[in-house]
C-alpha positions as CSV (number, residue, x, y, z in Angstrom):
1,X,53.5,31.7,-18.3
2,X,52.6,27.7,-18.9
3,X,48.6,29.1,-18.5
4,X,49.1,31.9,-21.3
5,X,50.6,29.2,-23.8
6,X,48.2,26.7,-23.1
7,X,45.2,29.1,-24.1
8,X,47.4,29.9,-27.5
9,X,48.1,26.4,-28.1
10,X,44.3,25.0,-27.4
11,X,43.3,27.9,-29.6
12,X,46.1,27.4,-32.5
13,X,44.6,23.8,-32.5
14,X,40.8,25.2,-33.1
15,X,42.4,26.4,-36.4
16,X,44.7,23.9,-37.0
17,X,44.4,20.1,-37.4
18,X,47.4,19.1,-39.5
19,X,49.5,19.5,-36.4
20,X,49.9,17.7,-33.0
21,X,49.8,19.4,-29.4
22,X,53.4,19.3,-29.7
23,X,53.5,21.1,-32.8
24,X,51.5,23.6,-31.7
25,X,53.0,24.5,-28.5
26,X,56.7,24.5,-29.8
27,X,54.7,27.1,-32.4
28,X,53.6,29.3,-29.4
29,X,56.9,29.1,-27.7
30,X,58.6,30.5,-31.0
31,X,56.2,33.1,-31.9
32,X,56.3,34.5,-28.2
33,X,59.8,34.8,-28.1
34,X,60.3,35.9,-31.4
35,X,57.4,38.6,-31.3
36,X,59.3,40.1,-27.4
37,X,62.6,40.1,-28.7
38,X,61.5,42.0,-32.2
39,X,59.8,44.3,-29.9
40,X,62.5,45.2,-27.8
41,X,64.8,45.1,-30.5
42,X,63.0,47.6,-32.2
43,X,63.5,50.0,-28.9
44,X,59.7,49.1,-27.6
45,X,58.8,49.4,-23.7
46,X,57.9,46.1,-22.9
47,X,53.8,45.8,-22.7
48,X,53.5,43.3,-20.6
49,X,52.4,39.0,-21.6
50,X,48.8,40.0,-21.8
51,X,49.8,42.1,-24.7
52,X,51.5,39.5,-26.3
53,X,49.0,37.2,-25.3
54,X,46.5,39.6,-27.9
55,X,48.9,39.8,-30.7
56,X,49.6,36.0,-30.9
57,X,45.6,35.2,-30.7
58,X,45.5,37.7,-33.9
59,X,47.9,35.9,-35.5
60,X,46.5,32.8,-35.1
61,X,43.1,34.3,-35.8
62,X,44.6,35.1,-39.4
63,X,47.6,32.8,-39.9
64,X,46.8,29.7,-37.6
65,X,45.1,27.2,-40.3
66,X,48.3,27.7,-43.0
67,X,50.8,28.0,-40.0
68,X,52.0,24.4,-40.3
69,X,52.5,25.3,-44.2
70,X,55.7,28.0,-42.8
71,X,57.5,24.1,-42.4
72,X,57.6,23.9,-46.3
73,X,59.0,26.9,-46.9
74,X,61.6,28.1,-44.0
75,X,64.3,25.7,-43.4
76,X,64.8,27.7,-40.3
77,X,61.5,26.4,-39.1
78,X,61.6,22.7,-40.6
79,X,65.3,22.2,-38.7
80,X,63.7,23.2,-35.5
81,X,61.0,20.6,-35.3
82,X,63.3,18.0,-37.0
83,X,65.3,18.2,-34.1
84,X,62.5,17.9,-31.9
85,X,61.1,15.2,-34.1
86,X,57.1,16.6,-34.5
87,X,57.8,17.0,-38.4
88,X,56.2,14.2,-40.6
């Protein structure tokens, strides 16, 4: 698991330089649980992490250099890395 979000966090970086490797990573961590638990909420046979792995890369393909920009706008988000102190 560690190897699959280190690849998504060296690659959210490539797109990303207003945030830290810590940032990032507590990004990855969020999106990838978030993303399985939608998708089994929503009744979806689990795909396996590779699958994961492919929709998280398009996400940061598209979203990654505005990502840190979510902290601004979701309180949700901003608490989280408040309390983990990688907000400046």
């Amino acid at each position: 698991m560690n190897d699959y979000f280190e690849r998504l966090t060296n690659r959210l970086l490539e797109h990303n330089d207003n945030m830290s490797y810590s940032e990032a990573r507590t990004w990855i961590e969020l999106l990838w649980e978030d993303f399985e638990s939608t998708y089994a909420k929503a009744g979806h046979k689990y795909k396996g992490k590779d699958m994961t792995e492919k929709v998280l890369l398009e996400w940061i393909d598209h979203y990654g250099p505005r990502l840190h920009e979510v902290l601004l706008e979701k309180p949700k988000y901003r608490e989280l890395f408040e309390k983990k102190r990688f907000y400046h």
